[in-house]
C-alpha positions as a Markdown table, in Angstrom:
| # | Residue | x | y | z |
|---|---|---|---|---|
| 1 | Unk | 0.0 | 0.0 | 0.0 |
| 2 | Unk | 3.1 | 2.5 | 0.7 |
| 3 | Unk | 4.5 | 1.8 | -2.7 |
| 4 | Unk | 1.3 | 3.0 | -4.1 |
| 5 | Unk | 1.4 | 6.2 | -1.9 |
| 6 | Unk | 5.2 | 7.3 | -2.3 |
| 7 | Unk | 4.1 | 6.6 | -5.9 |
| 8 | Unk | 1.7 | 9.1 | -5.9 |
| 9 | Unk | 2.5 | 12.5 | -7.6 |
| 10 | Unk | 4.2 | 14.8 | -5.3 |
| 11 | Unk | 1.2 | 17.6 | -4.8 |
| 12 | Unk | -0.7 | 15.0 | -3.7 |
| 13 | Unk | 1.7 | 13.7 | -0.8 |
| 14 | Unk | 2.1 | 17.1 | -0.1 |
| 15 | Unk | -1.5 | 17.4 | 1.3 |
| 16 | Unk | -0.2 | 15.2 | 4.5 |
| 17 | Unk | 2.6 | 17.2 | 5.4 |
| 18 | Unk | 2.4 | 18.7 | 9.0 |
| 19 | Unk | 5.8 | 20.8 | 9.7 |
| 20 | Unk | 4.1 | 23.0 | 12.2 |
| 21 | Unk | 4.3 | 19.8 | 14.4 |
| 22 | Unk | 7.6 | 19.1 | 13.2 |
| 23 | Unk | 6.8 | 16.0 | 10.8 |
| 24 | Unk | 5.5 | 14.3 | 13.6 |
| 25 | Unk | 2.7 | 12.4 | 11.6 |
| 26 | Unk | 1.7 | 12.3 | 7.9 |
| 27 | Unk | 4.8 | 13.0 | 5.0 |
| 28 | Unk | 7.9 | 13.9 | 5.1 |
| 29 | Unk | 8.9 | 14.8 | 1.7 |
| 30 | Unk | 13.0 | 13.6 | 0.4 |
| 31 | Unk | 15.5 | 15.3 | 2.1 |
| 32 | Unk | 14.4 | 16.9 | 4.9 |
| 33 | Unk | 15.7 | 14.9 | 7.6 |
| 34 | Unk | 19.4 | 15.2 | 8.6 |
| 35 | Unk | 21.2 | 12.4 | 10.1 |
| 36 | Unk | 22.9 | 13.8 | 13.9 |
| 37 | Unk | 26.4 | 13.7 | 12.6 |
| 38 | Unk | 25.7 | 14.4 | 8.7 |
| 39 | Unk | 25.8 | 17.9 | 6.8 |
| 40 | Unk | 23.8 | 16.7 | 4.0 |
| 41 | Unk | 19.9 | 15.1 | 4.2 |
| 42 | Unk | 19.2 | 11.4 | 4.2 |
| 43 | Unk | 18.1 | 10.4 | 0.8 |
| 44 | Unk | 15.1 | 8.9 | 1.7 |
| 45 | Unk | 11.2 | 9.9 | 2.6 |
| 46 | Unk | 8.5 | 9.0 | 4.6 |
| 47 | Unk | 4.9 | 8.9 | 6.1 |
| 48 | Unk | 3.9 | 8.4 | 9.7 |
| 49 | Unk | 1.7 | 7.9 | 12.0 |
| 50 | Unk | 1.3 | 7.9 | 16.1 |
| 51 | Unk | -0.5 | 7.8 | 19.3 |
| 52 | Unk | -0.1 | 11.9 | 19.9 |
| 53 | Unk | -1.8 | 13.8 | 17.3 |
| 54 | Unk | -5.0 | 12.5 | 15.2 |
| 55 | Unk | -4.0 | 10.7 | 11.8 |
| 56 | Unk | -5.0 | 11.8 | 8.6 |
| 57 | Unk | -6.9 | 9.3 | 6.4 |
| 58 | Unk | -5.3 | 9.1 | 2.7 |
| 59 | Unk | -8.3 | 8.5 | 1.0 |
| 60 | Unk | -5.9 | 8.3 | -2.4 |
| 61 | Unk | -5.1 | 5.0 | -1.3 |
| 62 | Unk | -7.8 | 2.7 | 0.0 |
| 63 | Unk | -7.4 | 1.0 | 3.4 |
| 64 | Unk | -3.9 | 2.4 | 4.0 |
| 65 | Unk | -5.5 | 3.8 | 7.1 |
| 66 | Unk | -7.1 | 0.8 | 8.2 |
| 67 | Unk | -4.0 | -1.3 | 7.7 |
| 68 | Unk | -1.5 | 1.1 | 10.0 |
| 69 | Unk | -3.5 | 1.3 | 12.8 |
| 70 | Unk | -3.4 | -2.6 | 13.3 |
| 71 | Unk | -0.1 | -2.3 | 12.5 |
| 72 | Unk | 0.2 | 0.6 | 15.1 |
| 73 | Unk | -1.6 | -1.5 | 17.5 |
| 74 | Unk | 0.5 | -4.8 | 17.0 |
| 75 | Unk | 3.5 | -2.9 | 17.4 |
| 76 | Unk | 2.7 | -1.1 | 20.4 |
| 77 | Unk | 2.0 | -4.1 | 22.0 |
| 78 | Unk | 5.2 | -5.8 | 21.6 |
| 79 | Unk | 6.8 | -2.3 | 22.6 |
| 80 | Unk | 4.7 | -2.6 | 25.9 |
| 81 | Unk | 5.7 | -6.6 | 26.7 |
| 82 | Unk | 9.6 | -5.9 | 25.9 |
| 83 | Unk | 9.3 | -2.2 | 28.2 |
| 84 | Unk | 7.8 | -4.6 | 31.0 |
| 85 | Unk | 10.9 | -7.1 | 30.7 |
| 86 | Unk | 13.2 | -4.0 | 30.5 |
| 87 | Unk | 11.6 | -2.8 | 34.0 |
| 88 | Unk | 11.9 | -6.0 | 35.6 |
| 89 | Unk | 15.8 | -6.6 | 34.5 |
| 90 | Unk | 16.1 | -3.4 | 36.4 |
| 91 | Unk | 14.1 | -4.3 | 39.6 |
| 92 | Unk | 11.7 | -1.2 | 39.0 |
| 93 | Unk | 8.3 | -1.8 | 39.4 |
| 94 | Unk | 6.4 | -2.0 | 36.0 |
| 95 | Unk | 3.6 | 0.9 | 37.0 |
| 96 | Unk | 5.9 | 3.2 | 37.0 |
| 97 | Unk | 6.8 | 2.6 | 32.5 |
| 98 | Unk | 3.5 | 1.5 | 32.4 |
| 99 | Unk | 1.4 | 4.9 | 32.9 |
| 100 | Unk | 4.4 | 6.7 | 30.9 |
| 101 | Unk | 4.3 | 4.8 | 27.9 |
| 102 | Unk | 2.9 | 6.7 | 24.8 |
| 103 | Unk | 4.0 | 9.7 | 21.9 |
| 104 | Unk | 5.1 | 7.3 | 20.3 |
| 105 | Unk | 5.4 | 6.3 | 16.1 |
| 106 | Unk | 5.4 | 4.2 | 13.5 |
| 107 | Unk | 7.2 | 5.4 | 10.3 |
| 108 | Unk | 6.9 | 3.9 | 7.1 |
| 109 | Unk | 10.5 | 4.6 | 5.1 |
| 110 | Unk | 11.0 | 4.4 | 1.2 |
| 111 | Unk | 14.8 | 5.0 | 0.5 |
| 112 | Unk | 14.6 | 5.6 | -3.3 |
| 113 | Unk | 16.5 | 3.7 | -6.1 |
| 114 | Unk | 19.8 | 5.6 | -7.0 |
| 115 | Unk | 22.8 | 4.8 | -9.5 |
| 116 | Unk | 25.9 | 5.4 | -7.1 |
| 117 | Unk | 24.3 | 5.3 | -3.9 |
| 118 | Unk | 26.7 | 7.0 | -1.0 |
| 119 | Unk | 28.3 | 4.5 | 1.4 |
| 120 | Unk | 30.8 | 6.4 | 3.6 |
| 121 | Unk | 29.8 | 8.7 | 6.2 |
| 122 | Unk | 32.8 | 10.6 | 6.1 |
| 123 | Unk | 31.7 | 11.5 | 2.5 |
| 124 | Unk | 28.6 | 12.9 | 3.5 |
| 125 | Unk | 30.5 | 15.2 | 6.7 |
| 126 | Unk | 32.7 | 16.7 | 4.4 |
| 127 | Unk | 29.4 | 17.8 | 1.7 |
| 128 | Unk | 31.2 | 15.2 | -0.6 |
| 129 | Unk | 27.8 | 13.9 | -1.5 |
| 130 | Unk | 24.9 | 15.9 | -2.5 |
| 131 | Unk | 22.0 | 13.5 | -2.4 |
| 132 | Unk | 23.2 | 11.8 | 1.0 |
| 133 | Unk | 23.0 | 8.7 | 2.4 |
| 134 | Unk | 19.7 | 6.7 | 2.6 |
| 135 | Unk | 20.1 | 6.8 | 6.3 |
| 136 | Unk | 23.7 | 8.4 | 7.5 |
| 137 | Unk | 24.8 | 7.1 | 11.0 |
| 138 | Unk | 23.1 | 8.0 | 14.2 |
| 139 | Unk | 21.6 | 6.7 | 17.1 |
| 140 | Unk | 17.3 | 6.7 | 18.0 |
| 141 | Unk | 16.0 | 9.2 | 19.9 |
| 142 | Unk | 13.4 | 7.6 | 21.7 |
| 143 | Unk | 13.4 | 4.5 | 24.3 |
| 144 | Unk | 13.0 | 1.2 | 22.4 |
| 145 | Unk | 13.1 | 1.0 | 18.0 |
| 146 | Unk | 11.2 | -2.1 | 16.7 |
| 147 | Unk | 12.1 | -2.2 | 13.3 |
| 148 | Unk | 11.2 | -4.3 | 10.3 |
| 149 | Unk | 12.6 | -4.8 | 7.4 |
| 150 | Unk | 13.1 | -7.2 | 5.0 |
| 151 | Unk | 15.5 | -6.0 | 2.7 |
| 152 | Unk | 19.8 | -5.6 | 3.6 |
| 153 | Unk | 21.2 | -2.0 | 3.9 |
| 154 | Unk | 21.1 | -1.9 | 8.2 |
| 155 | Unk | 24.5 | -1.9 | 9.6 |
| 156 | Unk | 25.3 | -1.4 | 13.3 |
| 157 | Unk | 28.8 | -0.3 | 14.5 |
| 158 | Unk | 30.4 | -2.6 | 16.3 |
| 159 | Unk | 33.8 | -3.1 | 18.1 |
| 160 | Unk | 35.2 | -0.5 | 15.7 |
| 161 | Unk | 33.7 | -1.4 | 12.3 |
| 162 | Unk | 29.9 | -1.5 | 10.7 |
| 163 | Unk | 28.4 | -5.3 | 10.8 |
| 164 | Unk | 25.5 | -6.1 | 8.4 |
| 165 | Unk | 22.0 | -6.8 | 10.1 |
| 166 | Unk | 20.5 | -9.6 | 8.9 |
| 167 | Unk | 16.9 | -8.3 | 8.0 |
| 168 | Unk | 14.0 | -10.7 | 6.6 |
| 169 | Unk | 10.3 | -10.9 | 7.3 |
| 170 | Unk | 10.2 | -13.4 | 10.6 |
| 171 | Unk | 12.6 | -11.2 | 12.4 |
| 172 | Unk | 11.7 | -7.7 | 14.2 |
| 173 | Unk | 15.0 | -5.8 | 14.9 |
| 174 | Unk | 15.2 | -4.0 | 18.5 |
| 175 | Unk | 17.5 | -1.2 | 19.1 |
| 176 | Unk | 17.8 | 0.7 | 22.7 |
| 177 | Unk | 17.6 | 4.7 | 22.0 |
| 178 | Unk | 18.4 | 7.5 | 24.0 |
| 179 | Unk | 16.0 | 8.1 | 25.8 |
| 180 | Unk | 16.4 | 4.4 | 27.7 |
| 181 | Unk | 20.3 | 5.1 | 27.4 |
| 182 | Unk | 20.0 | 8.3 | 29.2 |
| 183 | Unk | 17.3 | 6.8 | 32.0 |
| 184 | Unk | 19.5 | 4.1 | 32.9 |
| 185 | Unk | 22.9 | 6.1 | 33.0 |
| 186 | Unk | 24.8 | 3.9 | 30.1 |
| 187 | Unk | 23.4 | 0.5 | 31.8 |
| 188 | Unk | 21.3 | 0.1 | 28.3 |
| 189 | Unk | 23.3 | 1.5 | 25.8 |
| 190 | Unk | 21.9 | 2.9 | 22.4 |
| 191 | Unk | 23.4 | 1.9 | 18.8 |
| 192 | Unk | 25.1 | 3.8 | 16.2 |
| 193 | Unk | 23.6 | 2.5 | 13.2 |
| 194 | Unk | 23.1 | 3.4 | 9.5 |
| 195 | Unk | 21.6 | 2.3 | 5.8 |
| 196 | Unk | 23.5 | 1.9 | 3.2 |
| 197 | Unk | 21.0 | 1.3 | 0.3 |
| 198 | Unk | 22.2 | -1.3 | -2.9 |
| 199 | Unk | 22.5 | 0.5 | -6.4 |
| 200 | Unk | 19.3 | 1.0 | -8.4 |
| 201 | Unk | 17.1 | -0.6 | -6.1 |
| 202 | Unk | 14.2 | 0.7 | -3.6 |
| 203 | Unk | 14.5 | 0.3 | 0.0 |
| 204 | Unk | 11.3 | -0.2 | 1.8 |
| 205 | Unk | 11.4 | -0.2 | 5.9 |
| 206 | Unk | 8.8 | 0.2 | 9.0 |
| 207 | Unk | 9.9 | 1.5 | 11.9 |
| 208 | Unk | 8.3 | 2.1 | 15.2 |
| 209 | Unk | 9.4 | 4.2 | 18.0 |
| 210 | Unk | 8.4 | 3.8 | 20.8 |
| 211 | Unk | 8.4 | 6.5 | 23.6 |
| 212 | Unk | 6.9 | 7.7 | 26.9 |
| 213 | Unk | 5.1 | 10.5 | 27.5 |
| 214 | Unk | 6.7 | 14.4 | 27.5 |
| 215 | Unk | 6.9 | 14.8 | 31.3 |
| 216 | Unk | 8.8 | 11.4 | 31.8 |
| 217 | Unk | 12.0 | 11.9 | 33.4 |
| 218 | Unk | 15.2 | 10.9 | 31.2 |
| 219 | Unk | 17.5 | 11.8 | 34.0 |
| 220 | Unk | 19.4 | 8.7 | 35.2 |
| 221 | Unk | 17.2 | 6.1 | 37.4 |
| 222 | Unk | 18.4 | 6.9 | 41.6 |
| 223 | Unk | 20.1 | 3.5 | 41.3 |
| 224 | Unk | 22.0 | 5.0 | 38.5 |
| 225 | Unk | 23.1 | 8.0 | 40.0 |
| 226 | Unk | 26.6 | 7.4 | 40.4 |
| 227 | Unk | 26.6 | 6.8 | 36.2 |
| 228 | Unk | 25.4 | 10.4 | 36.1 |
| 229 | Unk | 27.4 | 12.9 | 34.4 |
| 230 | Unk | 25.8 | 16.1 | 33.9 |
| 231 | Unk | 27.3 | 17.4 | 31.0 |
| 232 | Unk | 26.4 | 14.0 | 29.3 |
| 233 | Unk | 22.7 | 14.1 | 30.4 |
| 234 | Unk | 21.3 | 17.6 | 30.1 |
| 235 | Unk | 17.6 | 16.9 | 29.9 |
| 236 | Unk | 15.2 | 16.1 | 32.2 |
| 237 | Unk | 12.0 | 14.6 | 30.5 |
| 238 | Unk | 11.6 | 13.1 | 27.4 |
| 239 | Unk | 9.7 | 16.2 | 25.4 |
| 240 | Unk | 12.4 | 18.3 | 26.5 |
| 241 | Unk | 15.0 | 15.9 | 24.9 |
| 242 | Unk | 12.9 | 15.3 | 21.9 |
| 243 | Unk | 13.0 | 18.9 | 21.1 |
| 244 | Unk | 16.7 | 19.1 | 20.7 |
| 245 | Unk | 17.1 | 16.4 | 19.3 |
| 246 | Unk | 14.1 | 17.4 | 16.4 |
| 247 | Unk | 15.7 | 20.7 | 15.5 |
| 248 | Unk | 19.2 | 18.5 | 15.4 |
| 249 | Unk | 18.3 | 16.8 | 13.1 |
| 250 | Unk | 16.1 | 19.0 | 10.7 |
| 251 | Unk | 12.7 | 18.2 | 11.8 |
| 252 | Unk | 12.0 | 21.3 | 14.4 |
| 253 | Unk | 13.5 | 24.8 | 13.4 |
């Protein structure tokens, strides 16, 4: 159903594009988002939907709605039952993610086919590539990333080089993101990851992101304390940390 969106002409995609709440549901059309350590935009674009703000209905494309809201719902609950292990592998009791959980999204990604696609970061640092990477290197934002994907590109650095991520259809992929890495002071770290897209073939990937809510404290757990170091953890909640990181990466100016 998202090929036959990203498909459609560009005025139409247009009508779902919401930058006064920083892309936060509906389209984000090609290179607007930045990668955290890249000058140049990702080559890539996307629609999106979450649990925040209400969703519009693409009534170009018949039961696209439908569709991702079960898929919305299927992911959330896997987001919920891996939160509640994460909360008992730290001996805190579960109310306390439970009645946070929520802002969170599910992004649908199409990386678009390209001759000479760029696959060095440094490349795209220096300005050496104008189009970008589909997905230059960074790490999530938000507490827990269930991604899937079905198609190679996804590599994670590790012990000093990138590794390929195996990615086919019975596997979900979960990466820890900031907001988790910040929360437990480095005890759940997050991963520096990228895509590096194949020549002349499309990349299609569906990420959701799940968060807590804006007033949910990202400073280090009490337990964690002595992990704390204040010039590494600035924030305080989540929305205040998803702010900066938004206008860091293109999405909030």
């Amino acid at each position: 159903l998202f090929e036959k969106f990203f498909n459609m002409p560009l005025d139409q995609r247009m009508q779902y594009v919401y930058p006064d709440i920083y892309y936060q549901k509906g389209y984000t059309p090609m290179k607007i988002e930045t990668g955290q350590f890249a000058k140049d935009p990702d080559y890539k674009h996307f629609y999106q939907i979450g649990d925040t703000y209400e969703n519009p209905v693409v009534n170009e494309v018949p039961g696209l709605s439908e569709v991702t809201k079960k898929m919305f719902g299927e992911f959330y609950g896997l987001y919920n039952s891996l939160m509640y292990a994460v909360a008992i592998s730290l001996e805190i009791p579960w109310g306390k993610f439970e009645k946070e959980l929520g802002n969170s999204i599910m992004r649908f990604i199409h990386y678009p086919a390209h001759a000479i696609p760029m696959v060095d970061d440094g490349a795209v640092a220096q300005g050496g590539n104008l189009l970008g990477m589909c997905a230059s290197k960074h790490t999530d934002i938000n507490d827990l990333t269930l991604l899937y994907a079905t198609e190679p590109g996804l590599e994670l650095w590790y012990k000093n080089k990138w590794v390929p991520v195996l990615c086919d259809p019975d596997t979900i992929i979960v990466n820890v993101g900031d907001m988790l890495w910040h929360l437990t002071g480095g005890i759940y770290k997050s991963g520096l990851h990228r895509v590096v897209c194949e020549p002349n073939k499309d990349r299609f990937s569906c990420p959701f992101f799940g968060h807590r809510i804006d007033s949910a404290s990202v400073a280090p757990l009490k337990k964690f304390k002595g992990l704390y170091n204040p010039e590494k953890f600035p924030w305080n909640n989540e929305g205040e940390f998803l702010r900066h990181r938004l206008e860091e990466i293109n999405l909030k100016s």
